[in-house]
C-alpha positions as semicolon CSV with decimal commas, in nm:
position;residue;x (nm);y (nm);z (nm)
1;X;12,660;-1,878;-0,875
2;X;12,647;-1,582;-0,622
3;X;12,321;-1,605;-0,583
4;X;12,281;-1,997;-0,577
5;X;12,523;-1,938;-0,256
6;X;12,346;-1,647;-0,078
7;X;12,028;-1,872;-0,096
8;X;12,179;-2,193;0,002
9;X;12,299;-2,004;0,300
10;X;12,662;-2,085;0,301
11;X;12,809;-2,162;0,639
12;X;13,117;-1,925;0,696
13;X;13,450;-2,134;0,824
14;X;13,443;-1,979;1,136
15;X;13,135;-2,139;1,223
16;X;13,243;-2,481;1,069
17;X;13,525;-2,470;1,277
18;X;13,310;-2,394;1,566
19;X;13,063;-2,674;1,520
20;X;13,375;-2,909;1,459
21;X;13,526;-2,803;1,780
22;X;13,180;-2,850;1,970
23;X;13,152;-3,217;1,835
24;X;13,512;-3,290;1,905
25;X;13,443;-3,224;2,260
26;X;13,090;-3,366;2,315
27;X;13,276;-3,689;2,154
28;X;13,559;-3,703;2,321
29;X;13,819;-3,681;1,969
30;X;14,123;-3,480;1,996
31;X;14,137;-3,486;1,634
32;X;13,832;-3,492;1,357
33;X;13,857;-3,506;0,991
34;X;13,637;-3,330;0,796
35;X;13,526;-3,425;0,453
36;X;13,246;-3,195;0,286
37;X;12,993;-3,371;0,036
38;X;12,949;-3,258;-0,323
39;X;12,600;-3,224;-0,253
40;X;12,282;-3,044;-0,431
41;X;12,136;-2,926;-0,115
42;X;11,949;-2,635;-0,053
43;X;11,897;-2,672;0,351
44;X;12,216;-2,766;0,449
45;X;12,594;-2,823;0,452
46;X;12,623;-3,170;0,465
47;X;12,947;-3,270;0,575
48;X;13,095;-3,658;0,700
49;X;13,306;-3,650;1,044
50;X;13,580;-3,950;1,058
51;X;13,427;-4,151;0,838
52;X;13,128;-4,248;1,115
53;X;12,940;-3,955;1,173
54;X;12,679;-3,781;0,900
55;X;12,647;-3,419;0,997
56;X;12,436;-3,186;0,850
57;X;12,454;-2,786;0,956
58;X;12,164;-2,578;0,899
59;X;12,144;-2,195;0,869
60;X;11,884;-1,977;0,929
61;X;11,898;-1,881;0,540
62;X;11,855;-2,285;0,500
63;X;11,540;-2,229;0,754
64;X;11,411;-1,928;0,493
65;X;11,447;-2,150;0,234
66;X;11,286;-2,443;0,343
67;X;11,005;-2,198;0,442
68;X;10,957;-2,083;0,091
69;X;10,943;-2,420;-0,041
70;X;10,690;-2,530;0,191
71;X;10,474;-2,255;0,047
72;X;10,551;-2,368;-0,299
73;X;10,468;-2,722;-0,217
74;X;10,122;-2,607;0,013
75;X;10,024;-2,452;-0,327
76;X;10,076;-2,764;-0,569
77;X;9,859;-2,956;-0,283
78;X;9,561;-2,683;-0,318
79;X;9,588;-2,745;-0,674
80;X;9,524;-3,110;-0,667
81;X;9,215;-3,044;-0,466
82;X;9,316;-3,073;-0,086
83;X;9,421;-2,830;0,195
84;X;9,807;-2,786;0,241
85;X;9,981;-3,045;0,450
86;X;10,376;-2,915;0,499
87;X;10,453;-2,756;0,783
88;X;10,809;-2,518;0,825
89;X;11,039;-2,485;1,088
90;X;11,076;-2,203;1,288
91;X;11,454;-2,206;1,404
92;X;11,727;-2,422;1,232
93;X;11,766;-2,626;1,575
94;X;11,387;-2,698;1,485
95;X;11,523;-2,830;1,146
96;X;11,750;-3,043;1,267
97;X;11,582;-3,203;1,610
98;X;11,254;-3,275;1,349
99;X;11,467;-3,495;1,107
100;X;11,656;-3,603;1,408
101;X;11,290;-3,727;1,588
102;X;11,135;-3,856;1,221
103;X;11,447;-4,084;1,202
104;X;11,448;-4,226;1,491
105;X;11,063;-4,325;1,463
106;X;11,117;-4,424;1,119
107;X;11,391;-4,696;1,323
108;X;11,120;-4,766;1,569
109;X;10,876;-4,927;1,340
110;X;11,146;-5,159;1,176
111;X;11,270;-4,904;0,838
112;X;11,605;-4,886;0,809
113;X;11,736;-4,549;0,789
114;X;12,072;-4,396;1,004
115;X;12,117;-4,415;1,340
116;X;12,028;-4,102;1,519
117;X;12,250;-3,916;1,736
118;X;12,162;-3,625;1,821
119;X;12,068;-3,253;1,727
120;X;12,216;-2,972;1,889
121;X;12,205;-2,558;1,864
122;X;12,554;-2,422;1,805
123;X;12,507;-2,023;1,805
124;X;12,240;-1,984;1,529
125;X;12,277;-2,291;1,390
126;X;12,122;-2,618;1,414
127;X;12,345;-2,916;1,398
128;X;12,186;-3,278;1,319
129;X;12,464;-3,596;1,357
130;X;12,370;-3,899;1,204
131;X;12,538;-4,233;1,149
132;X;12,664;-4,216;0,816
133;X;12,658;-4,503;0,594
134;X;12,992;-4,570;0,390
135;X;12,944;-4,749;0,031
136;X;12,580;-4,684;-0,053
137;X;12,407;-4,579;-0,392
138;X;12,161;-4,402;-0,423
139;X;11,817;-4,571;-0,577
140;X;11,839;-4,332;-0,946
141;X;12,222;-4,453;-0,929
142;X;12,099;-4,815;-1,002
143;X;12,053;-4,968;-1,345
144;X;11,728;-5,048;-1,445
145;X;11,722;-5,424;-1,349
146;X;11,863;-5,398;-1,000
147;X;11,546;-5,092;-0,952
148;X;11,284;-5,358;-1,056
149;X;11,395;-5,561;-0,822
150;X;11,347;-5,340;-0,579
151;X;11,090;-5,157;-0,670
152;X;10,882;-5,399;-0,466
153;X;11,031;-5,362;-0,129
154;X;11,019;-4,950;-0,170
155;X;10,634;-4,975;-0,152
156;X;10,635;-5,212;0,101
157;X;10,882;-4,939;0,291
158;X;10,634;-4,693;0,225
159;X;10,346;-4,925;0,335
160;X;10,520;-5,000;0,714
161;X;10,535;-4,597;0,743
162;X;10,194;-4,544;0,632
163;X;10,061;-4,817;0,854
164;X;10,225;-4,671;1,164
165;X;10,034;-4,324;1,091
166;X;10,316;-4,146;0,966
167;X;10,402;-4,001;0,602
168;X;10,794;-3,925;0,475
169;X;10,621;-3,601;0,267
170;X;10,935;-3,566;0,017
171;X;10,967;-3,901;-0,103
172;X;11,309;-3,884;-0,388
173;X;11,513;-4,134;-0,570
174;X;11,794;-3,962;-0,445
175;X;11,640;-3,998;0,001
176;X;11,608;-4,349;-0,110
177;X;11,965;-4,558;-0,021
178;X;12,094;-4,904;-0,100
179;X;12,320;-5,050;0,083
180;X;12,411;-5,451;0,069
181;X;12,086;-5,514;-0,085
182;X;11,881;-5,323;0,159
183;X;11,711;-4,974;0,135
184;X;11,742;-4,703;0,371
185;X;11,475;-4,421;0,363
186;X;11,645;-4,039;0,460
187;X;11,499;-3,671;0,487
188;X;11,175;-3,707;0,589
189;X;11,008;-3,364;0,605
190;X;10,750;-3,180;0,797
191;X;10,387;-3,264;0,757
192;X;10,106;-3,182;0,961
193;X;9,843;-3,428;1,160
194;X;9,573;-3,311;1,006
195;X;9,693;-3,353;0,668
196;X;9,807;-3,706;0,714
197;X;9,636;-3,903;0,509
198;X;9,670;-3,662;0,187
199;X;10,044;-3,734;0,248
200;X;10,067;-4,030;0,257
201;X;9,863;-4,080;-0,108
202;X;10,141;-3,778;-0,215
203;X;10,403;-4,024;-0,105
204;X;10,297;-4,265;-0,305
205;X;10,293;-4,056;-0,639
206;X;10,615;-3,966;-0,523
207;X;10,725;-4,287;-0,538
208;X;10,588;-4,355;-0,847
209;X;10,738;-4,077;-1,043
210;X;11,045;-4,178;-0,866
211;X;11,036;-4,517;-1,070
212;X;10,834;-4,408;-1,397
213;X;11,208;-4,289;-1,532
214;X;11,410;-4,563;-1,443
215;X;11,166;-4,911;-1,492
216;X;10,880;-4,752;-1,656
217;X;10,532;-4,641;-1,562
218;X;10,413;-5,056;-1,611
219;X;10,682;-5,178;-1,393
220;X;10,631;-4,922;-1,149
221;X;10,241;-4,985;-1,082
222;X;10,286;-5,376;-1,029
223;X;10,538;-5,316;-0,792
224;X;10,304;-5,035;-0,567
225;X;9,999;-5,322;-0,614
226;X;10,163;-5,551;-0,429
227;X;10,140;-5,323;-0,102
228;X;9,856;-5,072;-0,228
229;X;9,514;-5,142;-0,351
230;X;9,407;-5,060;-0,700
231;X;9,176;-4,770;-0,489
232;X;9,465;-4,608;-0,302
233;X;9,705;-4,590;-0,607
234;X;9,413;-4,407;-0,770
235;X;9,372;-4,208;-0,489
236;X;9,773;-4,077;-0,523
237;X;9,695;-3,992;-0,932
238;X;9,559;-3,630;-0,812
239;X;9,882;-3,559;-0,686
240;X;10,071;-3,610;-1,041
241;X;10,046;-3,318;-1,177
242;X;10,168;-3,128;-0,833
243;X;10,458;-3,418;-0,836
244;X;10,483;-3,280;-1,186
245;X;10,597;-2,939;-1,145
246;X;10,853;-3,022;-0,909
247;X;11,207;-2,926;-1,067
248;X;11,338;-3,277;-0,824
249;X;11,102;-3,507;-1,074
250;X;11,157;-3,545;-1,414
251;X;10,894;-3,842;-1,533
252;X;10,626;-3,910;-1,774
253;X;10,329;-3,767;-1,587
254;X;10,078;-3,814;-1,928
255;X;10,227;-4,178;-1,912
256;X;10,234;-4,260;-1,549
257;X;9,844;-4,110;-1,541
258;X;9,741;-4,375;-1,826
259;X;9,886;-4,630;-1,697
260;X;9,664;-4,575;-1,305
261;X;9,413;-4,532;-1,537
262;X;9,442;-4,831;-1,741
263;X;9,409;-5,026;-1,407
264;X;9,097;-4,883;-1,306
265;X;8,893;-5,044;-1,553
């Protein structure tokens, strides 16, 4: 547990309270209530401000980590065959003003996703403030029938990003939000011009291991072919195995392979 904390990069209450204080005066609130999330998350203390504001605090341990993972996840893209398309951060500001700027243009091209605020350095650490969305679910939180149902508009999510040159790069059930019906697309990560176009075929084997689990690897192709063609889902099956190895998908990669496969012929 130790460890799991040193790595996460725990935030010291000192410098919560100093971040708090910041935002209470860039926002004009005497007061601010706090309310930490119970979250599994590595490059960050999330943490919700009055009930409106999303605020996520990164350290520069959060910064080392996200570094090292970027290296992990460069790797699993050599081994499907293509040069490495993550990029890191070099400061936790960076962090913060990158998901802060991918947000926004996420907003410009007609995804939903939180408003953005603003990013901001605070000492060492970078601060990102979001809108933050009361009463949503998160897409692996849905049963299986409400997931079919929008499986559909996912890809066609995915296909308004790709079409406007851009890639999300870490494409979860869990940075995938429902709210009244409608999906909201968070935590879009790093990737690098060059490598565009590999990411965006890695996005969409993300999105079908995403599914595989909860509607089944069947399901989960006939929703992507009604955005994708038959050639550009084939085109994401080299990234499986990569998807694969990554402790954040648990799927049926054998299955989900077979099933690509099966529509190739």
């Amino acid at each position: 547990m130790e460890l799991r904390r040193l790595v996460r990069g725990r935030v010291d209450w000192p410098d919560i309270e100093r971040v708090v204080r910041e935002l209470a005066d860039r926002y004009d609130r005497d007061e601010m209530r706090v309310r930490f999330l119970d979250a599994d998350n590595w490059l960050s203390t999330p943490m919700v401000i009055d009930d409106d504001l999303f605020v996520k605090v990164i350290t520069r341990q959060n910064t080392l980590v996200h570094a090292l993972f970027t290296t992990g996840r460069n790797l699993g893209a050599f081994s499907a065959g293509t040069e490495g398309f993550f990029e890191r951060y070099e400061t936790p500001y960076e962090m913060a003003r990158h998901e802060l700027e991918a947000t926004r243009k996420v907003r410009e091209i007609g995804v939903n996703a939180p408003e953005p605020i603003e990013a901001i350095e605070v000492g060492d650490l970078g601060v990102l403030v979001l809108e933050y969305l009361p009463e949503f679910r998160t897409l692996d939180e849905l049963d299986a029938e409400d997931v079919a149902a929008l499986a559909p508009s996912l890809f066609a999510t995915l296909r308004t990003i790709h079409d406007a040159g851009l890639a999300h790069g870490d494409l979860r059930a869990e940075n995938v939000l429902v709210r009244d019906g409608d999906l909201y697309v968070i935590d879009a990560t790093n990737v690098s011009e060059e490598g565009r176009e590999s990411a965006r075929s890695y996005d969409l084997a993300s999105a079908l291991a995403a599914l595989e689990p909860l509607i089944g690897a069947a399901d989960a192709v006939d929703a992507a072919l009604g955005s994708y063609s038959t050639d550009e889902i084939l085109a994401a099956r080299q990234f499986l195995d990569f998807v694969a190895i990554r402790p954040d998908h648990e799927f049926d990669a054998a299955g989900l392979t077979g099933e690509l496969e099966k529509r190739a012929t």
